[in-house]
C-alpha positions as CSV (number, residue, x, y, z in Angstrom):
1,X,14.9,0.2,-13.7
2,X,12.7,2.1,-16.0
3,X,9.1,0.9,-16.7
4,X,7.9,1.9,-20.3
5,X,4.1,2.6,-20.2
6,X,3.5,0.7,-23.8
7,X,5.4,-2.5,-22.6
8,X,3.4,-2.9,-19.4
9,X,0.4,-2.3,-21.4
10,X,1.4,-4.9,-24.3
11,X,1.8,-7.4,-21.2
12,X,-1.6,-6.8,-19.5
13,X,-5.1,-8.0,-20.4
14,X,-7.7,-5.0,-20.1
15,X,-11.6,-6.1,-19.5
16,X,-14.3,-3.4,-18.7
17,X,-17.6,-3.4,-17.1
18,X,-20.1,-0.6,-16.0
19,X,-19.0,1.5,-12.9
20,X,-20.8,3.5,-10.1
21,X,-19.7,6.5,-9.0
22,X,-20.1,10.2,-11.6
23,X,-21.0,10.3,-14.6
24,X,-25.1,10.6,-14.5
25,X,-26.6,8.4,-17.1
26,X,-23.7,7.7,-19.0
27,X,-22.6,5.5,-16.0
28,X,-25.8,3.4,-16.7
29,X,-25.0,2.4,-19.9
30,X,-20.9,3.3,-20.5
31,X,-18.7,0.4,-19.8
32,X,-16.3,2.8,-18.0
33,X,-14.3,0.5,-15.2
34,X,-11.3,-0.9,-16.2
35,X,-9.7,-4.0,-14.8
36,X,-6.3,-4.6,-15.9
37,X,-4.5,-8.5,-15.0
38,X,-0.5,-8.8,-15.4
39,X,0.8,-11.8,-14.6
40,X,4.3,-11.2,-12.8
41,X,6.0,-14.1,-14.8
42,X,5.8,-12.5,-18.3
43,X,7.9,-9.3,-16.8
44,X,11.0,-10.4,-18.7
45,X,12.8,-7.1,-17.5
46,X,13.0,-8.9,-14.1
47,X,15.4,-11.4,-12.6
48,X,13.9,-14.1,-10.7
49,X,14.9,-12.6,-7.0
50,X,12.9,-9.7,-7.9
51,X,9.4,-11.4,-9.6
52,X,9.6,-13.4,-6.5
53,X,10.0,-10.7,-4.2
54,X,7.0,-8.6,-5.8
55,X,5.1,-12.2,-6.1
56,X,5.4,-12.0,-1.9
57,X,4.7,-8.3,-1.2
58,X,2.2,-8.2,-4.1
59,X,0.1,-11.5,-2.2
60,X,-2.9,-9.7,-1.2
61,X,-3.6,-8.0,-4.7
62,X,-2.5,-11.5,-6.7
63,X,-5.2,-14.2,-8.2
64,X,-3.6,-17.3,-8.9
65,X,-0.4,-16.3,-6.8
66,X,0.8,-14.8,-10.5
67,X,-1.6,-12.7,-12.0
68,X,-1.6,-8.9,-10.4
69,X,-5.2,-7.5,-10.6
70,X,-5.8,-3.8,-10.6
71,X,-8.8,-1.9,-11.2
72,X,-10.0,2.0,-12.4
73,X,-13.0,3.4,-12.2
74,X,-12.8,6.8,-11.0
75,X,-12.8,8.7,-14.1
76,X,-15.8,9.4,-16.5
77,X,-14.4,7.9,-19.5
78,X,-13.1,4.4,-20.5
79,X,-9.6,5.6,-21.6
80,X,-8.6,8.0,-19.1
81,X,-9.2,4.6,-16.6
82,X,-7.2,2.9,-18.7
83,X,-4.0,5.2,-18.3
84,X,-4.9,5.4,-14.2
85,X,-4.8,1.7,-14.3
86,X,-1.5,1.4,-15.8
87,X,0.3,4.1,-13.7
88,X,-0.9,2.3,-10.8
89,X,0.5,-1.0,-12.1
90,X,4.2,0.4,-12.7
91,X,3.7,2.2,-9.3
92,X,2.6,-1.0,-7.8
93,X,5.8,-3.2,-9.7
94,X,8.2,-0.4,-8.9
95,X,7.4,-0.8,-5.1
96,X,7.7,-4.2,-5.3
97,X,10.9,-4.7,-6.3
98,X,12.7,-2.2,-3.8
99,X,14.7,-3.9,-1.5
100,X,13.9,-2.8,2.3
101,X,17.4,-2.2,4.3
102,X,18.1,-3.9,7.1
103,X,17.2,-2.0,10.6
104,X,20.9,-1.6,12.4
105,X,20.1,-1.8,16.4
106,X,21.5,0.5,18.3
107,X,22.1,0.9,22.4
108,X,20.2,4.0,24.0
109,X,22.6,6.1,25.1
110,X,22.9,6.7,28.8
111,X,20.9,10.5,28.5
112,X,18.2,8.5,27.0
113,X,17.6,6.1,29.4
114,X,17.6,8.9,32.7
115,X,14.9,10.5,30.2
116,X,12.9,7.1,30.2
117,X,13.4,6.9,33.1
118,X,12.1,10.4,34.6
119,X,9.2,10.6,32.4
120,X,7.8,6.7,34.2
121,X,8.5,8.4,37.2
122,X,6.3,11.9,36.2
123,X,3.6,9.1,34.5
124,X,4.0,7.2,37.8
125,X,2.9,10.1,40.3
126,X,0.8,11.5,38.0
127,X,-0.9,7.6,38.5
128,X,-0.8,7.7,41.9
129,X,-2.5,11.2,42.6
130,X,-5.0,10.4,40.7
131,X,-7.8,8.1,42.8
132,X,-11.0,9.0,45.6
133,X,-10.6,12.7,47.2
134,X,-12.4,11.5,50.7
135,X,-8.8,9.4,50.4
136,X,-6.9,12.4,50.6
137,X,-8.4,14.5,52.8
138,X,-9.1,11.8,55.8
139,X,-5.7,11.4,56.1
């Protein structure tokens, strides 16, 4: 699924404040930061499977359990944050709506378990040598 950078833009809502960070003076009195908010339900290029399943991996960056927040502010001017912000959003939406495969189990073969198994054993003496010296030399 291609996202086109002008219709992710014509879906979001852009708002700006003043940012920390560089910029000297002209961060005192720029509005540089840019917050962009999408709301996943006005994506009409998805199906419903996949605005719920960025709606559930998307839960920690959602207000509202719809509208995606993301925010810019580490350029110096307003419009460079602006294009950050929306490459981040199509980042964000193209993660989303990958499917994660299934993890197939397997059974450890029988060379792998003797490996295991020697390695506790090493771990195990390595355990047991350790401990007081006047121990050791008593005996």
């Amino acid at each position: 699924m291609t996202f086109n950078k002008e219709y992710i833009e014509q879906l979001c809502t852009f708002s700006t404040s003043r940012s920390g960070g560089p910029g000297g003076q002209n961060v005192n009195k720029v509005e540089t930061k840019v917050e962009a908010r999408i709301s996943i339900d006005s994506i009409e290029i998805f199906t419903f499977k996949q605005k719920e399943l960025s709606k559930s991996k998307l839960a920690n960056k959602l207000i509202d359990g719809d509208i995606l927040l993301v925010t810019c502010q580490e350029a110096r001017s307003q419009v460079k944050n602006k294009e950050m912000v929306v490459k981040k959003i199509i980042v964000l939406l193209k993660e989303a709506i990958q499917v994660d495969k299934d993890r197939i189990s397997t059974i450890p073969t029988k060379e792998s378990r003797e490996k295991r198994i020697k390695s506790k054993k090493i771990d195990g003496d390595r355990k047991t040598n350790r401990g007081n010296l006047k121990n050791k030399f008593i005996d």
